[in-house]
C-alpha positions, 0 to 999 in steps of 0.5 A: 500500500506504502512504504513501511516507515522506520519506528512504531507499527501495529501488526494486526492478524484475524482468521477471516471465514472457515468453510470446509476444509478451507480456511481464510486468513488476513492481516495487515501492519499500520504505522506511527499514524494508523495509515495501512502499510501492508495488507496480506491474505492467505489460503490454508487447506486442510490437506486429505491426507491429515484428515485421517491423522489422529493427531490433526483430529485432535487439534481440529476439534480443540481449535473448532 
């Protein structure tokens, strides 16, 4: 968005929608000002193959 300042900055990250095994994350970092920096999205997928792992269930159903 623009450049990035030397000095303080906020670091702002929320999980922004779950549908399925999808799962949308976005954040940003402001400056001194409050003015956005940066912006960032990302994907993560829940891969097939960890969904049959005992131990993936398990910190499925604690982060559910």
């Amino acid at each position: 968005r623009r450049a990035t300042p030397l000095g303080p900055l906020t670091v702002e990250s929320w999980l922004d929608s779950t549908e399925g095994t999808k799962t949308v994350t976005k954040g940003r970092t402001l400056d001194g000002e409050g003015n956005t920096c940066v912006e960032a999205e990302g994907l993560f997928i829940f891969p097939k193959w960890a969904q049959d792992h005992p131990q993936w269930q398990r910190h499925r159903r604690e982060g559910a």
